[in-house]
C-alpha positions in Angstrom: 14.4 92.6 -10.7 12.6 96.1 -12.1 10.2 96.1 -15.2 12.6 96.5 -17.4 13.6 92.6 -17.3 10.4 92.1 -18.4 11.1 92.7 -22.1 14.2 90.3 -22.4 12.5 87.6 -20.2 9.5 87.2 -22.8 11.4 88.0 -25.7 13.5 84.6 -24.2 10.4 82.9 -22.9 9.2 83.3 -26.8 12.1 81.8 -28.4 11.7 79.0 -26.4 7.7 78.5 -26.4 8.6 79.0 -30.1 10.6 76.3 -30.7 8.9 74.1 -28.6 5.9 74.4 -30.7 7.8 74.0 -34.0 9.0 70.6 -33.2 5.5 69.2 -32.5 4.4 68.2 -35.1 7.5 65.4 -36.1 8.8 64.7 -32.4 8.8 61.6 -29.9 5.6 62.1 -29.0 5.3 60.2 -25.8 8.0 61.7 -22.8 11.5 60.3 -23.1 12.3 61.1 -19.5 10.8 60.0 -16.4 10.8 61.0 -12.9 14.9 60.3 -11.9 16.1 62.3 -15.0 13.5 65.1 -14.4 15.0 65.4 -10.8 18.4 64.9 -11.2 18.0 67.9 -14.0 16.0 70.2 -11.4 16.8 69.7 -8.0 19.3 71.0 -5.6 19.5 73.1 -2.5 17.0 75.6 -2.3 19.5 78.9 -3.4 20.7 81.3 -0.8 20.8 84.6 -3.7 19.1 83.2 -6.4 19.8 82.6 -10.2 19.6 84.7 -12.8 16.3 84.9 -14.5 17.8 83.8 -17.9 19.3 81.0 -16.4 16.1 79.6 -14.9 14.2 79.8 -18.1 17.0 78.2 -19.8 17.2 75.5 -17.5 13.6 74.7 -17.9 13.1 74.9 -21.6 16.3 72.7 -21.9 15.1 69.6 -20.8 11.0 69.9 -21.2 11.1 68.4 -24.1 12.2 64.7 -22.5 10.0 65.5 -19.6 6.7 66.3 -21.5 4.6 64.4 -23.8 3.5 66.3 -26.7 -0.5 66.5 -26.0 -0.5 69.6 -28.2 1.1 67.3 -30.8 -1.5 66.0 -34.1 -0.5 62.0 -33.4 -1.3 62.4 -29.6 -4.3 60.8 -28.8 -4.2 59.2 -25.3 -6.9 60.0 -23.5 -9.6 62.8 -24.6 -6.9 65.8 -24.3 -7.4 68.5 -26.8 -4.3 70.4 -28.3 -4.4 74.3 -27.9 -5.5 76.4 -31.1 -2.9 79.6 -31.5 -5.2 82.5 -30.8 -6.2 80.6 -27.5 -2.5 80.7 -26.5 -1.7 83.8 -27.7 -4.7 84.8 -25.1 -3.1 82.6 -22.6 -0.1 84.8 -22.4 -2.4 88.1 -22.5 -4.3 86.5 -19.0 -1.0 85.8 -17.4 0.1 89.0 -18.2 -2.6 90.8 -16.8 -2.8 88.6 -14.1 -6.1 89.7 -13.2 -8.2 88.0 -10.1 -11.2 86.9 -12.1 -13.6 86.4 -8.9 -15.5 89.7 -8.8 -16.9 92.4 -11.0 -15.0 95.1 -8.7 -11.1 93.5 -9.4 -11.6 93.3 -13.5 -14.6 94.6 -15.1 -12.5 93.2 -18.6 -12.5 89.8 -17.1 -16.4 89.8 -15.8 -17.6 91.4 -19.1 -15.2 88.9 -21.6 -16.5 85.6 -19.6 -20.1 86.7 -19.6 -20.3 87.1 -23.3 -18.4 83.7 -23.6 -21.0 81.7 -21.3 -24.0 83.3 -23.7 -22.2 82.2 -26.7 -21.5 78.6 -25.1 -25.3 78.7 -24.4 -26.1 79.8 -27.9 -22.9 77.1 -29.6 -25.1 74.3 -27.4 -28.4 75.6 -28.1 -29.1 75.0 -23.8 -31.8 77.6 -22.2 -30.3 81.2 -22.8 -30.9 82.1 -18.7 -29.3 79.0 -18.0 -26.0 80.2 -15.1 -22.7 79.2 -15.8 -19.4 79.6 -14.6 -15.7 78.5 -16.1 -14.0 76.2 -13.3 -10.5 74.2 -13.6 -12.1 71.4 -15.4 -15.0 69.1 -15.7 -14.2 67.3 -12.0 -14.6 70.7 -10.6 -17.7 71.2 -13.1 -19.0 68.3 -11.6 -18.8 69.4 -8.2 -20.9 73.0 -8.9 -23.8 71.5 -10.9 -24.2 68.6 -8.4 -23.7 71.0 -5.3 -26.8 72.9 -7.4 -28.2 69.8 -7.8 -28.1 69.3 -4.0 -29.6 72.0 -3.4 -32.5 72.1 -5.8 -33.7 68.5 -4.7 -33.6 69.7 -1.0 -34.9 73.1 -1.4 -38.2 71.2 -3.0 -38.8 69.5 0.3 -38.0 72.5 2.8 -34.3 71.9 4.0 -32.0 74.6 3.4 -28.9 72.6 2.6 -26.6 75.7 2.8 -27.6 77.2 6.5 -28.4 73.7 8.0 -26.3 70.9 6.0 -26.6 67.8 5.7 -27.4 66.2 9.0 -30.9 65.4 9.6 -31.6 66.4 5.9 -33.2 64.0 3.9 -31.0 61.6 2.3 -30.5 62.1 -1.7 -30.2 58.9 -3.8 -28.0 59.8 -6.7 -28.3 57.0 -9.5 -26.0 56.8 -12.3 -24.9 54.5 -14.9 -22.5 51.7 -14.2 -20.0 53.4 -16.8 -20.2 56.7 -15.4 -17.0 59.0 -15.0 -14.8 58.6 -11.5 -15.3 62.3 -11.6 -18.7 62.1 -10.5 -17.8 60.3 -7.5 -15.6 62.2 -6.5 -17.9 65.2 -6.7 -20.1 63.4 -4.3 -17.1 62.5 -1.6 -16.9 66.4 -2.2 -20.3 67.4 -1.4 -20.8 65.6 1.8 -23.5 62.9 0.0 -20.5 59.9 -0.5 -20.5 57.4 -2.9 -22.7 54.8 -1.0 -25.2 57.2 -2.3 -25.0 56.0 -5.5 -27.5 53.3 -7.4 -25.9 52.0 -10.4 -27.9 51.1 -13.3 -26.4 48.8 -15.7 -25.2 49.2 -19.1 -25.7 48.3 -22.3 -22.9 46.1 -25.1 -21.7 50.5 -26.0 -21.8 51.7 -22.4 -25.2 53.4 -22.8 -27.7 53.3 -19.4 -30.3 50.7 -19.8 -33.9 52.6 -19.6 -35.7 49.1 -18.7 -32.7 49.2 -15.7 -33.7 52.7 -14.5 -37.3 52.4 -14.4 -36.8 49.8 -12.0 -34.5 51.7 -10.0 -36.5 55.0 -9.8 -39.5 52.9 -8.9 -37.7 51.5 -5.7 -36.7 55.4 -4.6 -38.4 57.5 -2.1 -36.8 61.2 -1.7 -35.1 63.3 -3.3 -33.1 62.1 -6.5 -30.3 63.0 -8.6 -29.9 61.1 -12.3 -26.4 61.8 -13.5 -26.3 60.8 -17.6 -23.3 60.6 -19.4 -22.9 62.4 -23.1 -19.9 60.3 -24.4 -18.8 57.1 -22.5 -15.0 58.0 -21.8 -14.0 54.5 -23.9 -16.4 54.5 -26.2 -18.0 57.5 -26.8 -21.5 56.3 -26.6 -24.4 58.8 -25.5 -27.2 57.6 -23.0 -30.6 57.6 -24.5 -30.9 61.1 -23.0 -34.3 61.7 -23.9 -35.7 58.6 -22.1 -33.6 59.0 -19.1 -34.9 62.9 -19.0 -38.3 61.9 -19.2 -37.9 59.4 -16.6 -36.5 61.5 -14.3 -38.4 64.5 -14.4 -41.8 62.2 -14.6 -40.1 60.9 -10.8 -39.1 64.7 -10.2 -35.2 63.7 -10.0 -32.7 66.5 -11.3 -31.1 65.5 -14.5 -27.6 66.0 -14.9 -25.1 65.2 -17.7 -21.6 64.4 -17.7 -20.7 66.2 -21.3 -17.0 66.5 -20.7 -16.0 66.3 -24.7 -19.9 64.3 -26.0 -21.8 68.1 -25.5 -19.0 69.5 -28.0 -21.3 67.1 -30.4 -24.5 69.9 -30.2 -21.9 72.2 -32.1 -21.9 70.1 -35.0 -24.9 69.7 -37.5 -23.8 66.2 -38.4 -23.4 65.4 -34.5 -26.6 66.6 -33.2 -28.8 63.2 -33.7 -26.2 61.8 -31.3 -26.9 64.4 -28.7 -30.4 64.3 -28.8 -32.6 64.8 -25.6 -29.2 66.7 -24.0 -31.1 69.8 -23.9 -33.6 68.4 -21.5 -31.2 68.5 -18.8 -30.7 70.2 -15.3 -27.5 70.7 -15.5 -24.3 70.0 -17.9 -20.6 70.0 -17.4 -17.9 70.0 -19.9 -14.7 70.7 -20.6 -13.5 73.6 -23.1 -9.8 72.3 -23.0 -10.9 69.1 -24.7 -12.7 69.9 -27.7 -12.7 73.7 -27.9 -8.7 73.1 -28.1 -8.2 75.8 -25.4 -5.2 75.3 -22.7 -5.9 73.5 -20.0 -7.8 74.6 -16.7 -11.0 75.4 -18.6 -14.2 73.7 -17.8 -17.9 74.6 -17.9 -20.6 74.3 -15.1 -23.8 74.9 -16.6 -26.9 75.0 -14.8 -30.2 75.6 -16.0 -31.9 76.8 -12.6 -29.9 80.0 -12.1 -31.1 80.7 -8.7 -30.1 77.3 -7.8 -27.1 77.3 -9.5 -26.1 81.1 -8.0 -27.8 79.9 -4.2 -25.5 76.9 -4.2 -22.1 79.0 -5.1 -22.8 82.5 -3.8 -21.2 84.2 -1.3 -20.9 87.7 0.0 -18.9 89.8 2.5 -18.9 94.1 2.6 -15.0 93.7 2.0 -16.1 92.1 -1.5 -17.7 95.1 -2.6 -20.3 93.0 -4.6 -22.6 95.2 -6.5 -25.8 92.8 -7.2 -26.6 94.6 -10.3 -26.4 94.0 -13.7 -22.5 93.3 -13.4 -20.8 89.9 -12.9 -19.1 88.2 -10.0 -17.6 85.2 -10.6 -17.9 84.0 -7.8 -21.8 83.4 -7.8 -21.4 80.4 -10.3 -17.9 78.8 -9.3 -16.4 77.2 -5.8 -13.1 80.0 -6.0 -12.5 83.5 -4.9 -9.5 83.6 -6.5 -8.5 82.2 -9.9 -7.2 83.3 -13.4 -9.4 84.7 -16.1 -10.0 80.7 -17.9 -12.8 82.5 -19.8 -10.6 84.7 -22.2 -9.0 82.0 -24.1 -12.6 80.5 -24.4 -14.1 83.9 -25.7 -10.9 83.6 -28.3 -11.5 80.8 -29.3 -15.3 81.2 -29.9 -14.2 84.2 -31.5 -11.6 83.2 -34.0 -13.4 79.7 -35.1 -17.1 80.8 -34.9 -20.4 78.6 -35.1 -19.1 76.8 -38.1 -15.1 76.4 -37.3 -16.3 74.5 -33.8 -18.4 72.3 -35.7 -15.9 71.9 -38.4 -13.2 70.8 -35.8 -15.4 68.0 -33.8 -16.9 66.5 -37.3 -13.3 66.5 -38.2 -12.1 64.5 -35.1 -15.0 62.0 -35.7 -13.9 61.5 -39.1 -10.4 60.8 -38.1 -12.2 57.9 -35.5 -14.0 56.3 -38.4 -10.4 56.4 -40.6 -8.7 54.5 -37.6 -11.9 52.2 -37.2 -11.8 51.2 -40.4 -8.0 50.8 -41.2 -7.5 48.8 -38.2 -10.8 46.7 -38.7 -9.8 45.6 -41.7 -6.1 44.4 -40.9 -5.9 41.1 -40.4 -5.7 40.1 -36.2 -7.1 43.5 -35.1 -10.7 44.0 -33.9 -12.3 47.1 -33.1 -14.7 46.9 -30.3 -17.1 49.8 -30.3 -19.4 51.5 -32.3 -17.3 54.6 -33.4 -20.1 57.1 -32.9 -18.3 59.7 -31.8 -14.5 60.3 -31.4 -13.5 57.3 -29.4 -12.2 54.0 -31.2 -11.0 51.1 -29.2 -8.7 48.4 -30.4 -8.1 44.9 -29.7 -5.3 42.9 -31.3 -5.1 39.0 -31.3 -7.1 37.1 -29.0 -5.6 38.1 -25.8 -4.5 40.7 -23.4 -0.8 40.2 -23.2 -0.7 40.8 -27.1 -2.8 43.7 -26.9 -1.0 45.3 -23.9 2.4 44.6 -25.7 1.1 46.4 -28.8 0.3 49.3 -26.4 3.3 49.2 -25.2 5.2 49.1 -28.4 3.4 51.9 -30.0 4.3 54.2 -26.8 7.6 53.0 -26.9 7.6 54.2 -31.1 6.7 57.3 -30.7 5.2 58.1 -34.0 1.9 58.5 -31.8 0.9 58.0 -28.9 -2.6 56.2 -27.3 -3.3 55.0 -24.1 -4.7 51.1 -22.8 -7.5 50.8 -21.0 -9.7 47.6 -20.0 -13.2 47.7 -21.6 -15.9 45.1 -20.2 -12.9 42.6 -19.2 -10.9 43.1 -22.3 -7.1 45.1 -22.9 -8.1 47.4 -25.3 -6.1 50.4 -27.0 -8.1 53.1 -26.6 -7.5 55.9 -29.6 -9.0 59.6 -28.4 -9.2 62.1 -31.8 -9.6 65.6 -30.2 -7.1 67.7 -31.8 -7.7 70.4 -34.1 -4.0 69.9 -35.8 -4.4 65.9 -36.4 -4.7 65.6 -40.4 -6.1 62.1 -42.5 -2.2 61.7 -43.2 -1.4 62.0 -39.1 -4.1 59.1 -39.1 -2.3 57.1 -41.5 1.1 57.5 -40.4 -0.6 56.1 -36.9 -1.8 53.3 -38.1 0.9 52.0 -39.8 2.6 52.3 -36.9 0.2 50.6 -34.9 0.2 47.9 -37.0 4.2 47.7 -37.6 4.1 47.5 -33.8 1.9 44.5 -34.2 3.6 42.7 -36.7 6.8 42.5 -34.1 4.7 41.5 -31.2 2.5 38.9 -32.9 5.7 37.9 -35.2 3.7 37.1 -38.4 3.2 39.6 -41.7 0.3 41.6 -41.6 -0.4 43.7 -44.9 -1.1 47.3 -44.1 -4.7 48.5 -45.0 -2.6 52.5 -46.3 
């Protein structure tokens, strides 16, 4: 290979990308393929020379389609997976081709400059304290990790252990408390950070998934040491918001750290109509979300956000005379994130923040949570179909008939369709269809075509006439 097959590869690697994308919006929208096709279509002996480049790309473009669900797509909405807006891959491309190591100033000054504009702006888009750190990790797990490790050392640092010389044995033990609906992620970020998940003091929920304040009190009051509160801004079934305010005033009136889970629910402080939902967020210690949900961005974007800098920058830091780390006014990634080495995620962000302004990221999540209340309503007023949550955000979830086997068949059946696609989930003992409106493509007539759908599924599983609500 020289440079020169770099023009013909991309020109190919275009055409395909190209006509990926066109189909999206009318094709199969769950994968057609499973593993046994994808392997018998890939695998092999590992070649002795090689294949030509053209040959490889072909190869993969051919058969991506059975292999992929479309979660770009306007009638995807399993899970909370945002599509991608253009100028965000268009950027995409631009990082790959520059392939630039985005962990110090010293590698790509066009890297550290681009991501520290796009962290202000996030700060500004979320109105959170302006000399707040931050720092763009793979996604909100790894989010999770960087405020909590922050966290971690905050709580300690308060009562004289140095967490980062002298770790954790013989420190004093941290009680982490957290809803009984908080995200996996957040345990896993404690298995991560040496404080396990027997840490953890649940507090129970409420009918929507929201902390109980009554609950907390009573579990604060029973703590001694150093505390961590993780919150959650948009239940991941639901969508519901803790009463932040009354959990932040609890916990800073105990001296806890505050942190919220805002994987796709901070997205909400972009949005005028939104902010009511959010309020109290800003009262946090730390925040992590996820700019490949809601800021429609490709994946591997999330946010850490911390609003004690030095603790943030203490907890990640490192430093070696090889790094060539200048200290001053420049950026190094690698203060605010767990990675050396990684791709420059911020650029597409900065794009995006760019290209749809203050007003185009609120525009999109009001959007999405209009969509939510269209499917709420349709399918609450059909005949056999209950909707189980208060749609307060962009999460609806659907029951149909009066048990689980019907509801998991419908699932099932609306997968199997392919018109959309939305995943099942159990919520409080019931089988529930869980609908997830985060793309920026997804139009009121997307919506309708879904429901109909949904309910022709149901019409076959429950065999009885339903009348269609559009």
């Amino acid at each position: 290979m020289t440079f020169d097959d770099f023009g013909p590869l991309l020109r190919r690697a275009h055409g395909h990308a190209t006509a990926f994308l066109d189909a999206l919006p009318e094709r199969f929208v769950g994968a057609r393929a499973g593993r046994d096709e994808m392997i018998a279509a890939f695998d092999g002996p590992l070649p002795v020379q090689g294949e030509h480049a053209d040959a490889v790309l072909d190869r993969l473009a051919m058969h991506a389609p059975r292999g992929t669900q479309a979660c770009a797509a306007p009638r995807y909405f399993g899970f909370v997976i945002g599509g991608t807006v253009p100028v965000a891959l268009a950027t995409d491309w631009l990082v790959s081709t520059w392939d630039q190591n985005a962990g110090i100033h010293v590698i790509s000054p066009l890297t550290a400059a681009v991501e520290e504009i796009a962290a202000r702006w996030l700060l500004e888009l979320f109105d959170l304290p302006r000399d707040s750190g931050a720092g763009f990790v793979t996604g909100c797990q790894m989010a999770h990790f960087t405020c909590l490790a922050a966290a971690r050392h905050g709580v300690l640092r308060r009562v004289g252990w140095d967490v980062e010389a002298d770790g954790l044995m013989g420190a004093p033990r941290i009680h982490v408390v957290a809803s009984a609906e908080a995200h996996v992620t957040v345990d896993v970020a404690l298995r991560y950070l040496g404080l396990g998940t027997r840490s953890l003091v649940r507090v129970d929920s409420d009918e929507q998934g929201r902390m109980r304040l009554d609950r907390l009190r009573e579990v604060m009051d029973a703590l001694d040491g150093p505390v961590i509160v993780c919150a959650q801004a948009g239940n991941v079934n639901t969508g519901a918001f803790d009463p932040l305010r009354g959990i932040a005033e609890i916990a800073h009136a105990r001296g806890a750290w505050l942190h919220v889970d805002g994987a796709f629910g901070l997205w909400a402080r972009a949005a005028d109509g939104l902010r009511e939902v959010a309020d109290g967020i800003e009262l946090a210690d730390s925040w992590a979300t996820d700019a490949h949900k809601w800021l429609n961005v490709p994946y591997d974007s999330g946010v850490a956000i911390v609003r004690h800098a030095e603790d943030h920058r203490a907890a990640m830091t490192v430093a070696a005379a090889y790094l060539v780390q200048t200290r001053g006014a420049e950026r190094d990634a690698v203060d605010w994130v767990p990675e050396f080495s990684r791709r420059a995620r911020g650029i597409p962000v900065y794009a995006a923040l760019r290209t749809l302004g203050r007003a185009g990221v609120g525009d999109l999540v009001e959007r999405c949570c209009a969509h939510a209340r269209r499917f709420a309503k349709q399918l609450g007023d059909a005949p056999g179909v209950r909707v189980l949550n208060d749609v307060v955000l962009n999460q609806v979830l659907v029951r149909f008939g009066d048990d689980d086997a019907t509801t998991r068949a419908v699932i099932a059946g609306v997968q199997d369709d392919g018109t959309c696609w939305a995943s099942g989930t159990t919520w409080h003992g019931l089988a529930a269809l869980r609908i997830s409106v985060s793309n920026w493509a997804t139009t009121a007539e997307d919506v309708d075509r879904s429901v109909d759908a949904m309910l022709r599924v149901h019409r076959e599983v429950a065999g009885r006439v339903v009348v269609p609500t559009s």
